[in-house]
MARKOL-31809 format. One record per residue (C-alpha): residue in one letter; x, y, z. Coordinates in steps of 0.1 Angstrom, whole numbers, plus 5000, padded with zeros to 4 digits. Example, Ala and Ser with C-alpha at 12.3 -4.5 7.8 and 13.67 -1.06 7.14 Angstrom:
# residues 2
A; 5123; 4955; 5078
S; 5137; 4989; 5071
# end
This chain:
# residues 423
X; 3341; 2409; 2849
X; 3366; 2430; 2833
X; 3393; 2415; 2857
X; 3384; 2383; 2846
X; 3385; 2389; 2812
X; 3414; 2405; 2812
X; 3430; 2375; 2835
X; 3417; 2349; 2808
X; 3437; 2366; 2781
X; 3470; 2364; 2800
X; 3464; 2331; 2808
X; 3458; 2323; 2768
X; 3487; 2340; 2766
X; 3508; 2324; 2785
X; 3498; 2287; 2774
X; 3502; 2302; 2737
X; 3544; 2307; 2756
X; 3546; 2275; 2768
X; 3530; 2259; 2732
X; 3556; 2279; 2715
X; 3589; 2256; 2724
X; 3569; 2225; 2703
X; 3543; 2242; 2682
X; 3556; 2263; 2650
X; 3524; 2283; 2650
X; 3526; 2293; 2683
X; 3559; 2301; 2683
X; 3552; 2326; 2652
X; 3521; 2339; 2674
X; 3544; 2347; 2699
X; 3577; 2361; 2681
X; 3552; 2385; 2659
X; 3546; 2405; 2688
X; 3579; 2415; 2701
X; 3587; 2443; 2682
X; 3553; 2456; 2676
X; 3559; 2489; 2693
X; 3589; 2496; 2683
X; 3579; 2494; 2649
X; 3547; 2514; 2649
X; 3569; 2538; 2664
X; 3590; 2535; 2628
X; 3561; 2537; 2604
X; 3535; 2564; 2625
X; 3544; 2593; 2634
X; 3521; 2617; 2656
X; 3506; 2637; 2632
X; 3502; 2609; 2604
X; 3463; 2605; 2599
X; 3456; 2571; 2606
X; 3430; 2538; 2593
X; 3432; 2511; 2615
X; 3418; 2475; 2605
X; 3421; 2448; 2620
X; 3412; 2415; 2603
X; 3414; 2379; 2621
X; 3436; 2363; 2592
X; 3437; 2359; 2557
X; 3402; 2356; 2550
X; 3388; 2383; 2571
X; 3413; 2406; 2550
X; 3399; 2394; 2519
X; 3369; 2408; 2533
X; 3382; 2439; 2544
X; 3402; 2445; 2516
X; 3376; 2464; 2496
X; 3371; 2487; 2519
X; 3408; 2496; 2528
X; 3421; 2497; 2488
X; 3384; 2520; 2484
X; 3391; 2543; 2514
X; 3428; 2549; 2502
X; 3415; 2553; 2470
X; 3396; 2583; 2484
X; 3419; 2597; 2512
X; 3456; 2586; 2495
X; 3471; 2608; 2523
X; 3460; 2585; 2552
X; 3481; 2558; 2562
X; 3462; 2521; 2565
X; 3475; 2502; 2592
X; 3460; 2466; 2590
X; 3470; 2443; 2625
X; 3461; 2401; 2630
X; 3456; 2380; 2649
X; 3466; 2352; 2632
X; 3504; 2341; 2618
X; 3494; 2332; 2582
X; 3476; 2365; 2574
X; 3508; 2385; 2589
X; 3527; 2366; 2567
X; 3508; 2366; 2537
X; 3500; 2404; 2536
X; 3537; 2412; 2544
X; 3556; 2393; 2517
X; 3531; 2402; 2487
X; 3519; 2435; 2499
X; 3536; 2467; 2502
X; 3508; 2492; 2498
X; 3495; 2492; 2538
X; 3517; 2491; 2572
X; 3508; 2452; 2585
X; 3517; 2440; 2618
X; 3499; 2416; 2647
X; 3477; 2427; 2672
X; 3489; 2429; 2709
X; 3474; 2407; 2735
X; 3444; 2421; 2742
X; 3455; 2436; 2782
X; 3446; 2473; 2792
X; 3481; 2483; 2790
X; 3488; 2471; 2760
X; 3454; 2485; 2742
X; 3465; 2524; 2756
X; 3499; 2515; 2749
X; 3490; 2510; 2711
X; 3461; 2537; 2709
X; 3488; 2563; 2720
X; 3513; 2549; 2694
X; 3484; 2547; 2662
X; 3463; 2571; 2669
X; 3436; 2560; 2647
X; 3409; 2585; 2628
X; 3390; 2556; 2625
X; 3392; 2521; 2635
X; 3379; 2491; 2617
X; 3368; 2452; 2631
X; 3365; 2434; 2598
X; 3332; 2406; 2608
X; 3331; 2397; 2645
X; 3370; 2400; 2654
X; 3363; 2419; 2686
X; 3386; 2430; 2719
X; 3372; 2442; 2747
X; 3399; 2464; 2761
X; 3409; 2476; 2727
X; 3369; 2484; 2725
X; 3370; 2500; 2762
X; 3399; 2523; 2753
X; 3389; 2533; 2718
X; 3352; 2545; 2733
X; 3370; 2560; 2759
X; 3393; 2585; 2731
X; 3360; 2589; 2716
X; 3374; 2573; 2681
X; 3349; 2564; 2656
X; 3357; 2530; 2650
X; 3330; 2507; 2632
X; 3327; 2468; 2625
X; 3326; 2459; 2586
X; 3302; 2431; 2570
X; 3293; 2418; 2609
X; 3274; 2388; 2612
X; 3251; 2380; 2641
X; 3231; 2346; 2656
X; 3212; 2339; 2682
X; 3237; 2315; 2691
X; 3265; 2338; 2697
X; 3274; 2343; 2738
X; 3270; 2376; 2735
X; 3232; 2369; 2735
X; 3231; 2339; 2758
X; 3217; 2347; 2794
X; 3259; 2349; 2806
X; 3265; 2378; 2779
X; 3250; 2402; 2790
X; 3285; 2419; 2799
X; 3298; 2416; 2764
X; 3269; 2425; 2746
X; 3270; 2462; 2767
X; 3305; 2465; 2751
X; 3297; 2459; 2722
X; 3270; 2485; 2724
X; 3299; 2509; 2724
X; 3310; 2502; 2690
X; 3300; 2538; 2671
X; 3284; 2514; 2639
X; 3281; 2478; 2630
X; 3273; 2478; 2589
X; 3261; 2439; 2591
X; 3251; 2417; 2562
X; 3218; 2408; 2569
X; 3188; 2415; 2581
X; 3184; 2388; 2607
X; 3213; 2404; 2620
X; 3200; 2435; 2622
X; 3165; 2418; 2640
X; 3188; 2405; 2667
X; 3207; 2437; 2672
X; 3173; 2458; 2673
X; 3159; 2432; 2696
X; 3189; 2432; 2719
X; 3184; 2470; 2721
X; 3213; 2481; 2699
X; 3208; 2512; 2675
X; 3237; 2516; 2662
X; 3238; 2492; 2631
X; 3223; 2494; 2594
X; 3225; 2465; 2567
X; 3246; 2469; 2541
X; 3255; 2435; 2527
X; 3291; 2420; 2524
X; 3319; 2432; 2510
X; 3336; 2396; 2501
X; 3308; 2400; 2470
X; 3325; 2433; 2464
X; 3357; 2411; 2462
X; 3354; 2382; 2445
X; 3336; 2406; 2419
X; 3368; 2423; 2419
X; 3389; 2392; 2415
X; 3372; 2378; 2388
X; 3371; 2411; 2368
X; 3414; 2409; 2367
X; 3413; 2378; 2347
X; 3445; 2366; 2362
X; 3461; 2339; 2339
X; 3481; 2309; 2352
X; 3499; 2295; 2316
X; 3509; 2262; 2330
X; 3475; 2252; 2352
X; 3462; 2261; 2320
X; 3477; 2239; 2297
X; 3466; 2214; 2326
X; 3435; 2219; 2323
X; 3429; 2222; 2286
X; 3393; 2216; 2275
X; 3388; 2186; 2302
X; 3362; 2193; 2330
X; 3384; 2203; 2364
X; 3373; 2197; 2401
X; 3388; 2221; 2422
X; 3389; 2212; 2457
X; 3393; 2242; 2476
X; 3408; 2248; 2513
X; 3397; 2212; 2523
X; 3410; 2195; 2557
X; 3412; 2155; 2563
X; 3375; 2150; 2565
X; 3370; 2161; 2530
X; 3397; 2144; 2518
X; 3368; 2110; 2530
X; 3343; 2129; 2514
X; 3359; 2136; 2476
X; 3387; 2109; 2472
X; 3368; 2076; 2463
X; 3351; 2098; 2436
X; 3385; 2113; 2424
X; 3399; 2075; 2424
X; 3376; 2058; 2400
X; 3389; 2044; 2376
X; 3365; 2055; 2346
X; 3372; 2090; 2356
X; 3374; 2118; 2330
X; 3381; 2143; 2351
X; 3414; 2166; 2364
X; 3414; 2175; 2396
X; 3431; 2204; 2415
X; 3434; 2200; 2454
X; 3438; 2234; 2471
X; 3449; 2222; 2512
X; 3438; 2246; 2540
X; 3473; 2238; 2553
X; 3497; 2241; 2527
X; 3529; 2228; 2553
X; 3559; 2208; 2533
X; 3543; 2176; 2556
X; 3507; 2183; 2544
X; 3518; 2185; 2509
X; 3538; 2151; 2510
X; 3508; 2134; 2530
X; 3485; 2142; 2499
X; 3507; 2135; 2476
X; 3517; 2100; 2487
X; 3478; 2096; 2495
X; 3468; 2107; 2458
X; 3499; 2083; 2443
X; 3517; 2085; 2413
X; 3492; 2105; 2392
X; 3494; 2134; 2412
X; 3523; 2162; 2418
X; 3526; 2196; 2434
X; 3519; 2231; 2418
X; 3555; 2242; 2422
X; 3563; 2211; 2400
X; 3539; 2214; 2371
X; 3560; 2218; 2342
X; 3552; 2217; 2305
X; 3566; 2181; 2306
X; 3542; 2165; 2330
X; 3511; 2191; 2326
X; 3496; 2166; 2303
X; 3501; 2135; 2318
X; 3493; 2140; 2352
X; 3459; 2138; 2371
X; 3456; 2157; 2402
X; 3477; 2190; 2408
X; 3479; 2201; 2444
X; 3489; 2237; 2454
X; 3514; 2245; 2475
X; 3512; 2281; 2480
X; 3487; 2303; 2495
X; 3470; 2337; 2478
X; 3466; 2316; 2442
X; 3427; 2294; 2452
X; 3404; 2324; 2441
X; 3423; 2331; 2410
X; 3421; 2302; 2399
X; 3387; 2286; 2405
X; 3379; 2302; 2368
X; 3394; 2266; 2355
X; 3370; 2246; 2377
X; 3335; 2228; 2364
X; 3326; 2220; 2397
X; 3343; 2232; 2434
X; 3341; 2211; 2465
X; 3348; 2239; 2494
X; 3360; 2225; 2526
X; 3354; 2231; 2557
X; 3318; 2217; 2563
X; 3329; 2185; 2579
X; 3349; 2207; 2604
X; 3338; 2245; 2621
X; 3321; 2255; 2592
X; 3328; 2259; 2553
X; 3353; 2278; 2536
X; 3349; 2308; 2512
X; 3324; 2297; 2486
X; 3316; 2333; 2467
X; 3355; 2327; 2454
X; 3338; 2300; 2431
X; 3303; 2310; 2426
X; 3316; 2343; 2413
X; 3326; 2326; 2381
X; 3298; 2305; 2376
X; 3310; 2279; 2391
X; 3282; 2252; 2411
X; 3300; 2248; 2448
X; 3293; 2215; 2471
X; 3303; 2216; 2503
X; 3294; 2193; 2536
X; 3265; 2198; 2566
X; 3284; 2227; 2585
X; 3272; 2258; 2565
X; 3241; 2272; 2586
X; 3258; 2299; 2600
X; 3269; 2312; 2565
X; 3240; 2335; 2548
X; 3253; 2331; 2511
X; 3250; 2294; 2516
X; 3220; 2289; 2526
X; 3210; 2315; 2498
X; 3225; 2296; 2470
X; 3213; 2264; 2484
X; 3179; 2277; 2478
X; 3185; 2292; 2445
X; 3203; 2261; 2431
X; 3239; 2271; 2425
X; 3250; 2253; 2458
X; 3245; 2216; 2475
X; 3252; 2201; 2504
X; 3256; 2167; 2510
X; 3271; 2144; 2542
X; 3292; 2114; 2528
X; 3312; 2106; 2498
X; 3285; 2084; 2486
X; 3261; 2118; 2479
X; 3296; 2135; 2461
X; 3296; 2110; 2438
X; 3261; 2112; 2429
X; 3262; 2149; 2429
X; 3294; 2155; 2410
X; 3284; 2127; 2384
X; 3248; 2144; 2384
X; 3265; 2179; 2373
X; 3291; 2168; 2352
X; 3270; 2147; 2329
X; 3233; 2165; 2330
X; 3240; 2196; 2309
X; 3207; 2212; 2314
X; 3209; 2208; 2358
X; 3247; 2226; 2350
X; 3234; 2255; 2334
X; 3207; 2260; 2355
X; 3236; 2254; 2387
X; 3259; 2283; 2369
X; 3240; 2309; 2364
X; 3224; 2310; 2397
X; 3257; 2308; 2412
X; 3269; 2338; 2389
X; 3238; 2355; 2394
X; 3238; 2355; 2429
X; 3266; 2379; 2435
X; 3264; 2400; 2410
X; 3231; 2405; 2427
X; 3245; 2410; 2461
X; 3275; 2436; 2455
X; 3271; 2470; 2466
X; 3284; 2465; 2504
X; 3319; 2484; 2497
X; 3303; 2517; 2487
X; 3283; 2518; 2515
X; 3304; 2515; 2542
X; 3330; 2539; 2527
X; 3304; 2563; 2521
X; 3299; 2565; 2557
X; 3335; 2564; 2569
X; 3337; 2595; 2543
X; 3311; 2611; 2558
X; 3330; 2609; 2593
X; 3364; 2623; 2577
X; 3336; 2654; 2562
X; 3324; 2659; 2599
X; 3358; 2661; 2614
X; 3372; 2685; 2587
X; 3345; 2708; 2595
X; 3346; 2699; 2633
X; 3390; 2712; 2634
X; 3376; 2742; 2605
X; 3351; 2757; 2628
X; 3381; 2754; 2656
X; 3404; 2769; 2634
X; 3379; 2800; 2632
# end
């Protein structure tokens, strides 16, 4: 099985080479991980002590990111290497962020998972959620790192527990801890004969929290915005855009609107733009001269959507016509009620906030328009709506501590461990 496994990734690989002469993102997928040796070469050296986390993309570093700016918090002579999968995390994380060594992962082969391992040398190793690699997780067990997986989520669904994972679900058994965010994940684990798990809740509560304490202020969206009830529109593909734009284009509407794309590409932009007419124009436009008599903004940078939900009344999240909804904690943690579409089972805080009454769910733009007329004018439902919402995760912080705790407590053993050598 490990043959095949191993044979499936260079395929992906390879297809990933061919996709790269017409795709942009493949092409970025592919160029990223040239000179990935050579660099950790440039920033590690042998004797550096060493975090590793790696994060799918953007978001799963938002998750992460508690942990890592905690853990150097604590140990400020470690160096944090964070690697991706993904193009636009890479990207992000490099231009804005110059506190952490950020580079891609390599394609997941046996060579390449020694290859790096002998390069890093990790004290610990980090999977932020359910990013997992099976010959980085062969080769990590086999160097007896600790290496852990942060705010992990589990289903029944999931292969690893279908009758054909059996193979995958033994690796995984070989992870030294999974802190997971529920319960029910834990039930699966335990019942799949795994003990090497505790719940300790998710750190993206830990994040938001933190994101809405900084109080970050954008002057013009502001003056935008003024006293007028906002929509924000957050990460939303094409099939949102159905869901959310015969609402945003009646004409007895008293309501601005912000529009944050999941894909935030020059020919994105201009689609929505032409699509939402002349009332609308781009963040990197707003000026002092238009930011009154425009209707719809739409943002064309990436790393500004949690910041800025604070403005919003009410926040459509995308992502639930599609694989599954977007981050909705980036809203809720200001009080803000969030809507999204039918794809949201697999998310716990969802479902939670669902049953609390500071989310909603709905399947066609004939329900948005009910709902978002239903919030905006019933002061009483709002309320209620907001602070459930707000409540919520403030409740549900906590996860951060936890899991740094225990990576502390590792660093503790080891110190003792090379003391007792040293003796």
């Amino acid at each position: 099985m490990k043959q095949v496994y191993s044979f499936a990734i260079r395929l992906f690989s390879f297809l990933v080479f061919l996709a790269s002469y017409f795709n942009k993102k493949a092409d970025e997928w592919r160029s990223g991980r040239k000179n990935i040796f050579a660099e950790l070469r440039r920033k590690i050296s042998p004797h550096d002590k060493v975090l590793w986390v790696h994060c799918a993309s953007l978001g799963e570093f938002e998750q992460g990111r508690p942990v890592i700016d905690a853990f150097k918090e604590k140990f400020p002579h470690y160096k944090v290497l964070v690697t991706f999968f993904s193009s636009s995390g890479y990207k992000f994380c490099k231009k804005n962020l110059i506190s952490y060594i950020f580079t891609y992962l390599p394609v997941d082969t046996p060579k390449n998972a020694s290859r790096f391992l002998d390069l890093v040398n990790p004290d610990i190793a980090v999977f932020v959620k359910y990013e997992f690699w099976f010959n980085f997780i062969d080769e990590l067990s086999k160097r007896d790192i600790f290496f852990i997986s942060a705010s992990a989520i589990f289903h029944k669904e999931q292969f690893y527990f279908r009758w054909y994972g059996k193979y995958f679900r033994n690796k995984l058994k070989k992870f030294t801890h999974f802190y997971v965010q529920n319960s029910e994940s834990a039930k699966i684990l335990e019942q799949y004969g795994f003990n090497n798990f505790s719940v300790s809740g998710d750190t993206r509560f830990d994040r938001v929290a933190h994101i809405a304490s900084k109080e970050k202020n954008f002057a013009i969206l502001g003056k935008f915005c003024r006293e007028d009830p906002v929509l924000i529109a957050g990460s939303i593909w094409e099939e949102d855009e159905e869901v959310i734009f015969p609402f945003i284009f009646s004409d007895d509407l008293a309501v601005k609107i912000i529009i944050a794309p999941h894909e935030v590409h020059e020919s994105n932009i201009i689609r929505i733009l032409n699509k939402c007419g002349s009332g609308a124009v781009r963040y990197s436009d707003l000026s002092v001269g238009n930011a009154d008599s425009c209707k719809i903004v739409i943002i064309d940078s990436i790393g500004m959507l949690s910041f800025i939900y604070k403005y919003a009344k009410i926040a459509y999240i995308g992502g639930g016509f599609g694989k599954g909804i977007h981050n909705i904690l980036e809203a809720a943690v200001f009080g803000v009620p969030v809507v999204f579409g039918p794809h949201y089972k697999t998310f716990q805080e969802a479902c939670d906030l669902i049953i609390t009454g500071g989310a909603y769910t709905l399947n066609n733009s004939v329900e948005f328009s009910i709902l978002a007329s239903k919030l905006l004018n019933n002061s009483e439902i709002y309320t209620r709506s907001s602070e459930a919402a707000k409540s919520y995760v403030k409740k549900n912080t906590g996860a951060t501590e936890i899991i740094v705790k225990g990576l502390e407590a590792v660093i503790k053993i080891g110190a003792e461990t090379e003391k007792s050598l040293l003796l």
